[in-house]
N, C-alpha and C positions, 0 to 999 in steps of 0.2 A: 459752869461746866464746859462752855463752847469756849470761854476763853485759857480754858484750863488743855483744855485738848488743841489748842492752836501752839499754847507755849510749846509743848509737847512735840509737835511736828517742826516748829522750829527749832528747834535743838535735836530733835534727829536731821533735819538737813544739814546743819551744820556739820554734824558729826560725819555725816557721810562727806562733807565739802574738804572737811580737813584729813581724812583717810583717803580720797583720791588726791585732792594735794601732793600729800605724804608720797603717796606709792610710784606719782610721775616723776618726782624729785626724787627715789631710788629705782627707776628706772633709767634715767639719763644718763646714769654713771655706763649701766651694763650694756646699750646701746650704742656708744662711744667708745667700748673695748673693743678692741679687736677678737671677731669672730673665724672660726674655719671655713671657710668655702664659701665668704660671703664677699659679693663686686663692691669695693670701696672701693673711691677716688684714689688713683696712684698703685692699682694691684697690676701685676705685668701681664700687659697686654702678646697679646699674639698680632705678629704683621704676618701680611697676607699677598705680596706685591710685587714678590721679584725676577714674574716674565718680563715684565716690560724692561729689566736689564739689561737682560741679554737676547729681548727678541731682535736684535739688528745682526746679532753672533748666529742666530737660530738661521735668518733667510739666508745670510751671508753663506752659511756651508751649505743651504738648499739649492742657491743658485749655481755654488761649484759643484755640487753633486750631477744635478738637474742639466745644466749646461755645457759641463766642463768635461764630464765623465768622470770627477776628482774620487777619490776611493775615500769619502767622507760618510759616516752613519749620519741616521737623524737624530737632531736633538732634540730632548724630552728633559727638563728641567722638573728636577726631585727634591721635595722639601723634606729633613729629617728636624725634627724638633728634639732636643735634650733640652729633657728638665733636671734638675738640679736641686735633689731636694736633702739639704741638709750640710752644706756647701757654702752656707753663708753665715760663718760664723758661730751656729744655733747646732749642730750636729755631735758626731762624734769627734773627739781629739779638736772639738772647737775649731777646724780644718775650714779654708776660704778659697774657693776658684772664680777666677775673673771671669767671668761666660765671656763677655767679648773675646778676651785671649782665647779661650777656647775655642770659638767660631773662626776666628782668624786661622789657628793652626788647622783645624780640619780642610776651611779654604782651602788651602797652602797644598797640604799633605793630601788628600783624599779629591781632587775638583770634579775627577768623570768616574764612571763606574760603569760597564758594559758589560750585557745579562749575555748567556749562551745558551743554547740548546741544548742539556742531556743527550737527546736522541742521536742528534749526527756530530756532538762536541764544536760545533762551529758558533762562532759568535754572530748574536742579530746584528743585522743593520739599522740597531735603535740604541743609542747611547744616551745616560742621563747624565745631565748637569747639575752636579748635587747642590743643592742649596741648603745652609744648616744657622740654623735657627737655635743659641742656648741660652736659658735663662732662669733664674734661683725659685725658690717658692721660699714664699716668708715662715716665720715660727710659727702661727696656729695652725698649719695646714702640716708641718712635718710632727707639732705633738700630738694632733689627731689621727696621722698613719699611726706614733706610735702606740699610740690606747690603743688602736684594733688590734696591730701585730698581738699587743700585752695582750690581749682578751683572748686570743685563739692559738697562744701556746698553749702546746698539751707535752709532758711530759714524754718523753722516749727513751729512757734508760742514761747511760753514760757515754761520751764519744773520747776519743782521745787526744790533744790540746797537741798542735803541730810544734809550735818549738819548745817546749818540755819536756814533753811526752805523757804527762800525766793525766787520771780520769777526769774530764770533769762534768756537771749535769746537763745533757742535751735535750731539747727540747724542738717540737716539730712544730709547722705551721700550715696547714692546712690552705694552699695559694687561692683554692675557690672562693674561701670564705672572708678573705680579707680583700678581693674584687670589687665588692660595691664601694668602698673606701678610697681606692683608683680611681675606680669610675667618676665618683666624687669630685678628684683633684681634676680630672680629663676634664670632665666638662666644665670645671669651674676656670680654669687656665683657656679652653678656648670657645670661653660660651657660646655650648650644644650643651643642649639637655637631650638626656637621654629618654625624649619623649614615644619609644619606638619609631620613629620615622625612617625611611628610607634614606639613603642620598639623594635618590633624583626627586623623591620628594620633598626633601630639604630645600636643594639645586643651592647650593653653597658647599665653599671647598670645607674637604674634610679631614682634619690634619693625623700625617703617623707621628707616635712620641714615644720617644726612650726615656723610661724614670729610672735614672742614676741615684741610688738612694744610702744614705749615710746617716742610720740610726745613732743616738746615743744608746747603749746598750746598758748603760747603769741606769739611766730614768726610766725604762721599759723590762726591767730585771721583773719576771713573772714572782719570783719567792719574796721580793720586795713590794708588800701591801702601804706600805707609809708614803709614799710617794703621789701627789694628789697632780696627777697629769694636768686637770681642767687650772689648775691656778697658776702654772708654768705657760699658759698661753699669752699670757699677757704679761707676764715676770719677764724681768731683763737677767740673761744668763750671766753667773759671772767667771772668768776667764778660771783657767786649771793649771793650777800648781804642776811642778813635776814629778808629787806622789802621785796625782789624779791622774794624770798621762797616763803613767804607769798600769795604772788599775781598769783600762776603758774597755778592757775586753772583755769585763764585768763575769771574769770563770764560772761561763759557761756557754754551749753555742746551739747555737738555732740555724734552721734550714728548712725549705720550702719542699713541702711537696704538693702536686696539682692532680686532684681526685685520684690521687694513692698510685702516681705514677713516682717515677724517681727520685733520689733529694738532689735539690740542685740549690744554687743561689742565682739563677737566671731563667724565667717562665717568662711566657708567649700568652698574655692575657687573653682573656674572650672579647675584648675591643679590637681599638686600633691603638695599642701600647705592647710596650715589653719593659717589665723591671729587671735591673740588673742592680742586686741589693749586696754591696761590698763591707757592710759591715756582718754578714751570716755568712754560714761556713767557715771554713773552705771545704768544699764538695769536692771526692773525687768518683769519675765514673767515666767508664768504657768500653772497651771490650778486650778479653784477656789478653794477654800475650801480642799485644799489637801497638803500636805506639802513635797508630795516624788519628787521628781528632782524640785521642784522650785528654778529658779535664784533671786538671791535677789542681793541688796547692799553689801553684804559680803561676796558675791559670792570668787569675784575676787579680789586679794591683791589691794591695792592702795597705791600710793607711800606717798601721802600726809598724810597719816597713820604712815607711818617711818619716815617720815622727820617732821613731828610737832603731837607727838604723843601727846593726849589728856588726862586728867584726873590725881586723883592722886596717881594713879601707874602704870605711865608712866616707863618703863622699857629702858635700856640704850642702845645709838646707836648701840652696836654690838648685842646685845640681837635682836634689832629690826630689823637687817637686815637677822641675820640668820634664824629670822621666816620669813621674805619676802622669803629669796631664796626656805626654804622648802616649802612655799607655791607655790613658781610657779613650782617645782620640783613635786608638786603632779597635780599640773594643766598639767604637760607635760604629766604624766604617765596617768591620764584620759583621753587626747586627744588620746593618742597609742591606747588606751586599748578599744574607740570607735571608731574612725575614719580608723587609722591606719592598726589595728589587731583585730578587731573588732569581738563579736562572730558569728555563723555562722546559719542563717536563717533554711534554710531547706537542711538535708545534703543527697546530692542524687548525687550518685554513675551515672555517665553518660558515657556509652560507641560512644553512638551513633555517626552519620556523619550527618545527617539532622536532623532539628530542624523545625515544621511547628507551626502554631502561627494563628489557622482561630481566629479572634476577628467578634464571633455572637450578634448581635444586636437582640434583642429580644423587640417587643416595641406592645403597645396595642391603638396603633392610626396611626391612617396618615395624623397628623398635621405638623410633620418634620421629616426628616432622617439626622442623625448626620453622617449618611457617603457621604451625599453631600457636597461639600465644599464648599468655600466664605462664609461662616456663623461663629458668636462668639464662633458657641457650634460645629463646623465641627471635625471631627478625620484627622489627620493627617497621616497617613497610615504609609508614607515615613520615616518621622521624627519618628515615631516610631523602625521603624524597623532599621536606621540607630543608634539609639541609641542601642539595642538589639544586632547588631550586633557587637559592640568592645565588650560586654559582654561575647563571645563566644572566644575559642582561633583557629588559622589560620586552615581552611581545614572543619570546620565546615557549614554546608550550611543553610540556615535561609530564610526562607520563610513564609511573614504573606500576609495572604488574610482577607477578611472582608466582609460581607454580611449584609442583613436585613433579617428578618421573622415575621411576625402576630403573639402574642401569641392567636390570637382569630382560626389559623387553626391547633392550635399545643395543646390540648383542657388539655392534661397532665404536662405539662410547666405551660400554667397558672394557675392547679390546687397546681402546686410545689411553685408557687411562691406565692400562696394565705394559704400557711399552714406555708410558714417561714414567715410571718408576725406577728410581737410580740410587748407586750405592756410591760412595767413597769412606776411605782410611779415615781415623782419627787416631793420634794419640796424644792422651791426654796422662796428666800425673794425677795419681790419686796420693792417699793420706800416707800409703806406706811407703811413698817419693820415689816409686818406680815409675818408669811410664808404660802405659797398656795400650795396646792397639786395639780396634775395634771398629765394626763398621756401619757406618749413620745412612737408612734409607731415607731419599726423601723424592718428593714429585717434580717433575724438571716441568716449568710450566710451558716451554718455547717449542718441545715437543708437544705436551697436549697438545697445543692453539693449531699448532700444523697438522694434529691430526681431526681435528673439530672443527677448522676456519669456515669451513660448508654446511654449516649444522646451524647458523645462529637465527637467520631468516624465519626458519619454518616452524623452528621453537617458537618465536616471538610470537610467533602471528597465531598459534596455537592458544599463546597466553592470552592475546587479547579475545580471542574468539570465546573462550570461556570465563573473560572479566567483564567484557563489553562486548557484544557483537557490533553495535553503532560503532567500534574504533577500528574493528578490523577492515571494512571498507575505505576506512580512512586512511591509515598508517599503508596499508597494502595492497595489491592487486591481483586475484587469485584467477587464472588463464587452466582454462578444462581440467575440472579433478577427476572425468570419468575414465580415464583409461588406469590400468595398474599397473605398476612397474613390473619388471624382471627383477628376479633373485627375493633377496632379503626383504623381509616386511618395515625396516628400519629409515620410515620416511625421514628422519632428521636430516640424512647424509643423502640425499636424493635431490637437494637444492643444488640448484643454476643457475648465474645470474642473465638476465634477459637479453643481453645481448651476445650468447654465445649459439643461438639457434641460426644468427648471421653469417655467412661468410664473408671472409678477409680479400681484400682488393687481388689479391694472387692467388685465387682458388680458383683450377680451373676447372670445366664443365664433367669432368670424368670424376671429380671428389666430390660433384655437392649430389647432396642427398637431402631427401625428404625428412625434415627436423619432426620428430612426434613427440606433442608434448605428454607428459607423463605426470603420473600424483607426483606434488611438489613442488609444483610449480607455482610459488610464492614470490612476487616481486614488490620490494620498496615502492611507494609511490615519490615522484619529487616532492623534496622540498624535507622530508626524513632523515634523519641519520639516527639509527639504531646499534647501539652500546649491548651487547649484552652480559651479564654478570653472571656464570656459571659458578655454584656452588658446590663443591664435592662434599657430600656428605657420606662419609665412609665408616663402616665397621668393622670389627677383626682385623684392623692393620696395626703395626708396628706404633706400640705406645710412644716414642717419640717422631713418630712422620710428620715430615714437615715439609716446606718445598725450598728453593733454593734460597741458599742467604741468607738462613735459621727467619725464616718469615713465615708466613699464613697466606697470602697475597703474591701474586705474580699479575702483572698488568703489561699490556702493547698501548700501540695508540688508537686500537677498536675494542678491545674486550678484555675482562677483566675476570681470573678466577682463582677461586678462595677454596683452600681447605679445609674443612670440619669435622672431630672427633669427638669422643665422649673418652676422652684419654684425662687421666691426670696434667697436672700444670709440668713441663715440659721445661726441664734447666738450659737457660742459654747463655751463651758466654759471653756475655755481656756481664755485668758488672758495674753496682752502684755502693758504694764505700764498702762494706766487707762483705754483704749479699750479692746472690747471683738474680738475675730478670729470671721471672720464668717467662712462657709463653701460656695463655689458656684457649687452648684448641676449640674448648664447645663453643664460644662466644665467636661469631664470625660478625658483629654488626659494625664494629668500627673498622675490621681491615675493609669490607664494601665500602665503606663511605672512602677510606685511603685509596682506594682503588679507584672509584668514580672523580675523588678530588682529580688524581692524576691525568685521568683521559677528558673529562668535561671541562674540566678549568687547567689542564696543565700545568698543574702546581708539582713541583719538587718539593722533596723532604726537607725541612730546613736546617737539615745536618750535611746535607750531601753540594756540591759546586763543582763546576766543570773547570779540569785544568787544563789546559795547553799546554802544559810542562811536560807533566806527567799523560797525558792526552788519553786522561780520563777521569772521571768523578773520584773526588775528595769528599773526606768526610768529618765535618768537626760536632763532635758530639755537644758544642757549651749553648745552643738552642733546641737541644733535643725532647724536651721537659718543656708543657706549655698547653694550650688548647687547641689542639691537634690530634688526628689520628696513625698520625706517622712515628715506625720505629719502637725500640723496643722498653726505651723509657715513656713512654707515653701510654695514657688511658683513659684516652676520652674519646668520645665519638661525634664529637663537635668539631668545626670550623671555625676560627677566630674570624671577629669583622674585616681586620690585616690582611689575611689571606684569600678572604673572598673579594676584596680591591683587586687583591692579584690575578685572581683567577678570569676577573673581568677585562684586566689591563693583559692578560696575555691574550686571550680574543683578540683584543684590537691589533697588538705590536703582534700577533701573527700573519694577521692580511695586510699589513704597513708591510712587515716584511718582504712578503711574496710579494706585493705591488711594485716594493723598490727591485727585489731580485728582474722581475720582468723588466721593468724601466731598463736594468742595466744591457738585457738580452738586446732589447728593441734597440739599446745605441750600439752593441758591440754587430748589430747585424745591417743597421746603416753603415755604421763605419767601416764593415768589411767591403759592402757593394763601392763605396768610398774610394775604398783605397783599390780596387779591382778597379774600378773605372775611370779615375780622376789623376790624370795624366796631362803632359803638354805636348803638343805638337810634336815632340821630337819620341814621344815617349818616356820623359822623363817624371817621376812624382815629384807632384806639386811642393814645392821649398816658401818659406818666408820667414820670420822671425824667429827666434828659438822660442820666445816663449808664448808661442799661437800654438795651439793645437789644428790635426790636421782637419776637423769637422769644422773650425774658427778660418784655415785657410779655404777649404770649399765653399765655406759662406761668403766671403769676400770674393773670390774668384767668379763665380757663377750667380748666386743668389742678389750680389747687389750690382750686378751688370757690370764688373770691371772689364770684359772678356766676353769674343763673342764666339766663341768653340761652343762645342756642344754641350747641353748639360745633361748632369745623370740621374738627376731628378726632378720631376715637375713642381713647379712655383707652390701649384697646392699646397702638393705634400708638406713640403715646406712650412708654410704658412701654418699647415696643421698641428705639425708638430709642437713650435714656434711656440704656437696660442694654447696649446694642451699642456708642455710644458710651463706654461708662464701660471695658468691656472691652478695645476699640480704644485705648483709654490706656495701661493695661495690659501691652498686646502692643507697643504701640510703644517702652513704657518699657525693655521687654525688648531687644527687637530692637536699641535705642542701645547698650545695656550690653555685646550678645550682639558687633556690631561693633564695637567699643574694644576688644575683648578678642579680636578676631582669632579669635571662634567663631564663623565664616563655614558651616558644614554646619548647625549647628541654626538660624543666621540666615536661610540660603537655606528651611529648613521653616517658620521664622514668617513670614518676607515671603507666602509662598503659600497659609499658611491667612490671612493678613489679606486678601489680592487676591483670595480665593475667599469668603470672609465679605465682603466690600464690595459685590462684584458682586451675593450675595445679598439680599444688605439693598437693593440699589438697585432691586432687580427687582421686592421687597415693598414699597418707599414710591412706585415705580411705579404698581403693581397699585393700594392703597389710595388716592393720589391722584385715579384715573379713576373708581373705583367714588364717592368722596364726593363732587365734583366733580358726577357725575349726582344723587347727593343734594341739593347746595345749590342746586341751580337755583328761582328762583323762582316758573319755571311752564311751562310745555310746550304744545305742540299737537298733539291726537290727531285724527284721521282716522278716522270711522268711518262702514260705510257705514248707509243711513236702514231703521230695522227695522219691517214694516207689523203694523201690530195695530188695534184696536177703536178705539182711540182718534182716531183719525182722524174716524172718522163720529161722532163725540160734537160734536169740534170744529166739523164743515162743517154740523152742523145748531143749533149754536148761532150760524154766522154768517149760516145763511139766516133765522134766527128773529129777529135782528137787525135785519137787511132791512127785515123785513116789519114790525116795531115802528117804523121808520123811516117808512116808506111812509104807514103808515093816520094815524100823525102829521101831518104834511104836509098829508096829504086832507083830515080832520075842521078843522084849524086853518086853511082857508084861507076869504076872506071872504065869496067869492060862498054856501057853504056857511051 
């Protein structure tokens, strides 16, 4: 029996010995396939390396800025990544680009790129040095985009086929839902996982990419179930006939929309990427009757354009690819030059450590409160403030509260908001192809703000006192509430700011007067800067009101305010293939956050760029679609990872800015006392080489003791300067390296000791210029009064003694005599 139950067990191990055998030996095959997204030896790497190129180019123009006075920006070296998926052979029309070649022509064509300001159209004095980075992604990674695409077509009726004209079946793609699929290829191309981590807790750079992408459209045909994606990963494709050519536009078309905003064929991911997918569409959309940023059919290259060029001056393959490349070569430099490095909203110099954010709801009924929640039209408080807060860089504190108020007890408010109500013309064609005139009200926000700018203070601190009392001490400082105003009970508009109870250096003893303070007296403490987000929430108005430039939102670069109705969705003329946008009034939570983007983080719309041609904002609609809350194809009320880079990187390139602007003040105001006092003997200004500048001739002349005339500045100063400058190199060299490399927390520390060292030094070539200025004067006039002493009676008796020698002269010398 014992030996009967041992066979037994021996032959079940066996059994089991030869079934795991078996199943390592049909595992090895599948582990040796090439998988999707997985780091094998030889997959393309991402470099990461090239400040150290041009940091001798970087000092090189800091030292001529710095020392020379040269009209040179700073350099800030920008890495754009194109990926290239579907480009190697493996794609549609079996189509091959050299990325090298690629990277070389952008080189070439695209090397600098210089952001501007919206607000005053002038360009910063921060220039980037584009750095561009392209490279292919292999077959399993472009047939595993295409399974997602294939899984999240949904049907959309029929669209109509650009060069036939004929119907054929369109199909929609939902952009959120084929996102983690991206994400996927991102982190697998620059392994980051997308562990939730931070940047600075990463503290490794972190790269932007553009996926250029070229589906084959017959392997991902939705009505096509026969087609087994998984076994084509590892299949070698074989080349296409001229009938197959023919056929690769697989009759029928797809196009993106991003949470049921626009159809486009280019979205603004929720990372740091943007697809621009050339095999969907062609999308057109715009806005009516206007022809400036409309996307059209010609928008964007198409391959089927190169590979069965039409007409008869059809131009030769190589001809036709080198116009493909330059055209997606200038498609990349657009995407940088909005999305990327985009120009810069509102440039506002930000010292502070608290950030407070009361969003007042102003409404003239009490039919609903959109600060209650479970409702379509609820504010989101949370979600607000969570998106606000990656806007800000670490250590900054952010605090938004939110209130309601009657404009029927606030009797000046509703008079503010009954004066920005405006009308103008429209005509428009209706169906029976006449045109109608008619007239569109809507809110002018620039009057509100002017009529409200006094009101934001005392709201705020209202907010806080009934969210927190512990924060109203904090955020403000409340100076005798016991006495009561004159007139209206309408404390909003009774705010002052605290230093208007001073008199002005020229005020003299018969104007001042006994300041009494009064309710309202509400002051910031330091170290605050207070946004407020006024919400109109109005009823019985004109079912399409709206405020200017068919929006919801109106923004400055302090406060922010939004309109809200319970109106139906609101047609606007805009235009996405043969639909109109509407606008939905009830919903106010994504133009706030548009609004706060703009004032907190200075972000521009990523349709809009400043021109200096035209010497005002342009507007190209082919990034308007994306994860964004801007504009009127968009709908979402998120911030891309891309754009909150931005919004951190304009923080810093705004006090770079103002540092440099000053730097340039402090040399134009040496140079002036310079040139007032630095003269030769004869009175001649100082001459020597032509190519010495005249601060390079003072330095030689005086500062290295060629000459012993007088000097017009002291050795300090000098010296001061000298060593402030040299250091100011230094930090700036820093600060390039620190932004290339995506170390934006220790960038945000050097930007603020450099803007706090400039201001100092300006305040000390100040001070020193007044004081030697009274030095070099060549002579003065004193006032003083006549002092009586002895001397007096010396003099009046040596001129009566005079006199008298006068007289007896005369006498004796005369002839009768």
């Amino acid at each position: 029996m014992v030996m009967a139950m041992v066979r037994t067990l021996r032959s079940l191990f066996s059994c089991l010995l030869i079934i795991s055998t078996l199943s390592l030996i049909l595992l090895v095959p599948s582990e040796s396939a090439p998988q999707a997204f997985r780091r094998d030896p030889g997959h393309p790497q991402w470099h990461h390396g090239a400040f150290q190129d041009v940091k001798d180019s970087v000092r090189s123009d800091l030292r001529r800025m710095l020392h020379s006075r040269a009209e040179v920006p700073f350099q800030v070296p920008l890495e754009v990544n194109i990926v290239l998926i579907g480009f190697n052979g493996d794609g549609g029309y079996r189509y091959t680009i050299d990325a090298q070649k690629l990277e070389e022509f952008l080189r070439v064509s695209f090397p600098l790129h210089r952001p501007s300001c919206l607000e005053t159209g002038e360009p910063l004095d921060i220039e980037h040095h584009m750095v561009y980075n392209a490279f292919p992604v292999g077959q399993p990674e472009l047939i595993a985009l295409e399974k997602a695409l294939k899984a999240a077509m949904v049907p959309a009726g029929n669209a109509r086929e650009l060069d036939f004209g004929r119907e054929v079946p369109l199909f929609e793609v939902d952009a959120a839902a084929v996102e983690p699929e991206f994400q996927k290829l991102y982190s697998y191309l620059f392994d980051i996982d997308n562990g939730g981590f931070s940047a600075e807790e990463v503290d490794r750079p972190v790269p932007s990419a553009i996926f250029i992408v070229n589906f084959d459209k017959l392997r991902m045909d939705p009505r096509n179930k026969d087609i087994d994606l998984d076994s084509l990963m590892t299949a070698s494709l074989n080349k296409l006939t001229e009938e197959e050519m023919k056929k690769q536009e697989g009759d029928y078309i797809y196009r993106y929309r991003y949470n049921g905003g626009g159809a486009s064929q280019v979205w603004l991911g929720s990372g740091r990427y943007v697809v621009i997918d050339l095999s969907a569409g062609p999308c057109t959309y715009g806005k009516i009757e206007t022809e400036e940023g409309s996307v059209s059919s010609k928008t964007l290259p198409r391959l089927r354009n190169v590979i069965i060029p039409r007409g008869s001056g059809a131009v030769s393959d190589l001809s036709s690819h080198n116009i493909f490349v330059g055209q997606l070569a200038a498609l990349v430099a657009t995407t940088a030059e909005h999305v990327i490095a985009p120009d810069v909203r509102f440039e506002s110099v930000d010292l502070t450590t608290r950030l407070l954010i009361p969003i007042i709801v102003l409404q003239n009924h009490n039919r609903y409160n959109i600060m209650e929640k479970g409702h379509n039209y609820s504010l989101n408080i949370e979600a607000i403030e969570a998106e606000v807060k990656k806007m800000v860089h670490y250590g900054q504190e952010v605090v938004i509260v939110g209130g309601s108020h009657s404009l029927h007890r606030h009797e000046k408010l509703a008079i503010a908001v009954s004066k920005a109500m405006r009308g103008h013309s429209l005509q428009e064609t209706k169906k029976d192809g006449r045109f109608h005139v008619h007239t569109k009200t809507y809110l002018d926000g620039a009057i509100l703000k002017e009529e409200m700018e006094r009101s934001a203070d005392v709201l705020a601190a209202g907010l806080l006192e009934m969210s927190d009392p512990s924060l109203s001490s904090k955020f403000f400082l409340r100076q005798h509430w016991a006495d009561e105003t004159e007139g209206s009970n309408d404390s909003i508009l009774k705010h002052k700011p605290i230093w208007a109870s001073y008199g002005g250096p020229k005020r003299s003893k018969d104007n001042k007067r006994r300041v009494v303070k009064k309710e309202g007296d509400v002051y910031r403490t330091y170290g605050t800067r207070v946004i407020p987000v006024f919400v109109l929430s109005l009823a019985d108005v004109d079912a399409h009101l709206m405020m200017e430039d068919e929006s919801l939102v109106w923004t400055s670069n302090d406060v922010v305010i939004v309109l809200q109705h319970q109106s139906e969705n609101i047609p606007l003329s805009y235009v996405s293939e043969t639909e109109r946008r509407h606008a939905i009034p009830s919903q106010a939570q994504r133009h706030i956050l548009a609004g706060l983007a703009s004032v907190v983080g200075g972000l521009s719309a990523p349709y809009e760029k400043a021109s200096h041609v035209h010497e005002r904002p342009v507007v190209n609609w082919l990034l308007a679609t994306g994860c964004h809350p801007f504009g009127p194809f968009s709908n979402t009320s998120q911030i891309s990872q891309m754009l909150q880079d931005v919004a951190l990187r304009n923080t810093i390139y705004a006090r770079v800015d103002s540092a440099l602007h000053r730097i340039r003040d402090t040399s134009e105001s040496v140079q002036a006392f310079a040139g007032e006092y630095l003269k030769t003997p004869l009175g001649e200004p100082v001459k020597g080489k032509k190519n010495r500048s005249s601060t390079e001739l003072w330095l030689e002349k005086f500062y290295k003791k060629t000459t012993n005339l007088p000097e017009p500045f002291p050795h300090e100063l000098v010296e001061r300067l000298e060593k402030y400058l040299d250091n100011l190199e230094e930090q700036l060299v820093d600060l390039s390296s620190l932004l290339y490399d995506h170390r934006l927390q220790e960038a945000h520390l050097n930007s603020s000791e450099i803007l706090q060292s400039t201001l100092f030094t300006q305040q000390y070539v100040d001070r020193v210029l007044v004081s030697e200025r009274e030095k070099m004067r060549c002579c003065s006039i004193e006032y003083r009064l006549p002092v009586q002493s002895s001397q007096n009676l010396i003099y009046a008796g040596i001129l009566l003694a005079g006199f008298f020698v006068y007289f007896v002269v005369i006498f004796f010398s005369s002839p009768a005599r």
